[in-house]
C-alpha positions in Angstrom: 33.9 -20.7 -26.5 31.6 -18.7 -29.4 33.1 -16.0 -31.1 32.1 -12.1 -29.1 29.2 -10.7 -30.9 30.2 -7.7 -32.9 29.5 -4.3 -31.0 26.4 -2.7 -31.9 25.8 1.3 -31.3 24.9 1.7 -27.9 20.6 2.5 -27.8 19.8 5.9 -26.6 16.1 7.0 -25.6 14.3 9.9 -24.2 12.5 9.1 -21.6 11.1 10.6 -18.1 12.3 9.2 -14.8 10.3 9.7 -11.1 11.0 8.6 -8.1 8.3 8.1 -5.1 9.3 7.5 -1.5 7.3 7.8 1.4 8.8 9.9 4.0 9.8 8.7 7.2 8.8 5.2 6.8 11.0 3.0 8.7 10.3 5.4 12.1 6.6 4.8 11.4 7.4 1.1 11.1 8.8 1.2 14.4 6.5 3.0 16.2 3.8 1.2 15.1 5.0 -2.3 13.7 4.3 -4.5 10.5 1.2 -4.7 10.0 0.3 -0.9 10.4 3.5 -0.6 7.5 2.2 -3.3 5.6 -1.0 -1.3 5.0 0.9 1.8 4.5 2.8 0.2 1.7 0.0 -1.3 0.2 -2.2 1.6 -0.3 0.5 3.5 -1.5 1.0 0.6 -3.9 -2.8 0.6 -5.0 -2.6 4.2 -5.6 0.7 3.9 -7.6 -0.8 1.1 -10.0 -4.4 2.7 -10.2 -2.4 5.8 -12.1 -0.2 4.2 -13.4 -2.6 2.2 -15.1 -5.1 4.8 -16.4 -1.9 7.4 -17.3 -0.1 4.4 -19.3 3.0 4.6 -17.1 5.6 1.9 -16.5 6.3 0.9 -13.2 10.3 -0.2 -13.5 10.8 -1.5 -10.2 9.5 -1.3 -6.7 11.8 -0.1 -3.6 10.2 -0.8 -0.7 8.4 1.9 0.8 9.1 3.9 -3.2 8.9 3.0 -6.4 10.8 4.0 -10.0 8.7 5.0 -12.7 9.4 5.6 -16.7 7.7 7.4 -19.1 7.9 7.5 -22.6 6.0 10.6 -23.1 7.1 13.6 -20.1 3.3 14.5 -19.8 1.5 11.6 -18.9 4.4 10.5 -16.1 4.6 14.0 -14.7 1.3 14.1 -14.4 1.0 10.8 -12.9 3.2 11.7 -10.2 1.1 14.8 -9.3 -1.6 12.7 -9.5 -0.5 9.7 -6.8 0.8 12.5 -4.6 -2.5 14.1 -4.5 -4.3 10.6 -4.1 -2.0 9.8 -1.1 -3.0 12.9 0.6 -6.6 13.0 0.6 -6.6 9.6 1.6 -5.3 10.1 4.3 -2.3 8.1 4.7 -0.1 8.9 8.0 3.0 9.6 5.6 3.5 12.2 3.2 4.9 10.8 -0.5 8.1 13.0 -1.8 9.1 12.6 -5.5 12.0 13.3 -8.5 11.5 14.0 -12.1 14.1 14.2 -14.8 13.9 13.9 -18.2 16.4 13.2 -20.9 18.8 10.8 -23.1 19.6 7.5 -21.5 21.3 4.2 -23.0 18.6 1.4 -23.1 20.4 -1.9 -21.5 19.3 -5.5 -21.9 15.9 -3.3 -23.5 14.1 -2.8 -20.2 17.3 -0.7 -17.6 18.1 2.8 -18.6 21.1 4.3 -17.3 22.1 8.1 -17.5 22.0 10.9 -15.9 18.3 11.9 -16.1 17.7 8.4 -14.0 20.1 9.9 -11.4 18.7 12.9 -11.4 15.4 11.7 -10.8 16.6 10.1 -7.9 18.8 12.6 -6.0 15.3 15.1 -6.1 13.8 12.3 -4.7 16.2 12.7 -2.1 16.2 16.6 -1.5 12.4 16.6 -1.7 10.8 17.6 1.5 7.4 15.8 2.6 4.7 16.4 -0.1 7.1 18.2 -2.9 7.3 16.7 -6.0 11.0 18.4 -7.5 12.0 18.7 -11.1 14.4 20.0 -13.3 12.8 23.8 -14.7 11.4 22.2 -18.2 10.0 19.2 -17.1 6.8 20.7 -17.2 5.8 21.2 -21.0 2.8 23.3 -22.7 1.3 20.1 -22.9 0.8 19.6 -19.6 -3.1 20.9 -19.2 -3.0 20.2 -15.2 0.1 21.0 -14.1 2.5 23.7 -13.3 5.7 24.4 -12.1 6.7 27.0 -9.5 9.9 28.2 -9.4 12.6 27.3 -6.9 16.6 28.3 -6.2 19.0 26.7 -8.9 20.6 23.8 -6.4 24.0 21.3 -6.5 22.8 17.9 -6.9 25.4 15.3 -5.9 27.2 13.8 -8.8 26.3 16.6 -10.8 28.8 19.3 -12.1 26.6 22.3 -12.4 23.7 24.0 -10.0 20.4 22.3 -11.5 17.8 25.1 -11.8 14.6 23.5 -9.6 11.0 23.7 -9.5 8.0 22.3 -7.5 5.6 20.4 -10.1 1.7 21.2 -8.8 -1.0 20.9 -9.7 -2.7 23.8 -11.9 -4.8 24.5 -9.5 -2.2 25.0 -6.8 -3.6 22.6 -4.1 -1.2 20.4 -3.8 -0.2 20.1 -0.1 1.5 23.6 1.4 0.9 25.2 -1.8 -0.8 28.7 -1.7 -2.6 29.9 -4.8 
């Protein structure tokens, strides 16, 4: 058996986490079989690697009817998400997209997992989002960002987190996202 490899300091990174899920998915898939999901997923796909693409985003991993997405720079994936939510809704796909942000420290594993909290985070928005929402922690949102805003929302608990998270709904600038008012 070799010798164990000396330990190395453990690689951080900053980097921006989102989650996208479609909502309500496996009813839909019932109600109205495969191949109606099939085409659900895939547009929701298209739409996912058409930003991607022109934002310079990484798609990490697909989960089914959702996908995780990294960001080395906070604006462009922020954006992005805003961006596929929008594109979703005006084409007019029967289910509404819901999405996490979170931003922050994270070790680098293997160099293409992150693990931390911010990855965690990202996911339990995901989670609390309702239909159309795209949730973040207050901050996400930079000066940077020329086509988004936040809106405010109640500080929350977020499972496996110690402290309320203070919230906000990411728009865009504009304010028509989905059940936004100006």
């Amino acid at each position: 058996m070799p010798e164990a490899l000396p330990r190395r300091t453990v690689k951080r990174v900053d980097r921006t986490f989102a989650f996208l899920d479609l909502c309500g998915f496996t009813a839909f898939t019932d109600q109205n079989g495969d191949a109606d999901a099939y085409d659900v997923v895939a547009g929701f796909r298209a739409a996912v690697r058409q930003v991607a693409a022109e934002r310079g985003v990484r798609l990490a991993k697909w989960l089914g009817d959702g996908v995780m997405m990294v960001g080395v720079e906070p604006e462009d994936l922020v954006e992005a998400v805003v961006d596929i939510e929008c594109l979703i809704d005006k084409a007019g796909s029967p289910l509404a997209m819901r999405a996490g942000i979170a931003r922050g420290r994270v070790m680098l594993i293997d160099g293409d997992d992150h693990v931390g909290p911010a990855v965690i985070l990202a996911s339990r928005l995901c989670e609390m989002a309702e239909p159309h929402q795209v949730l973040a922690e207050k901050g996400t949102a930079t000066p940077l960002m020329a086509n988004v805003e936040e809106r405010p929302l109640d500080s929350q608990m977020v499972r496996g987190f110690e402290r309320p998270v203070d919230l906000v709904r990411v728009v865009p600038l504009d304010g028509h996202a989905h059940g936004v008012g100006s």
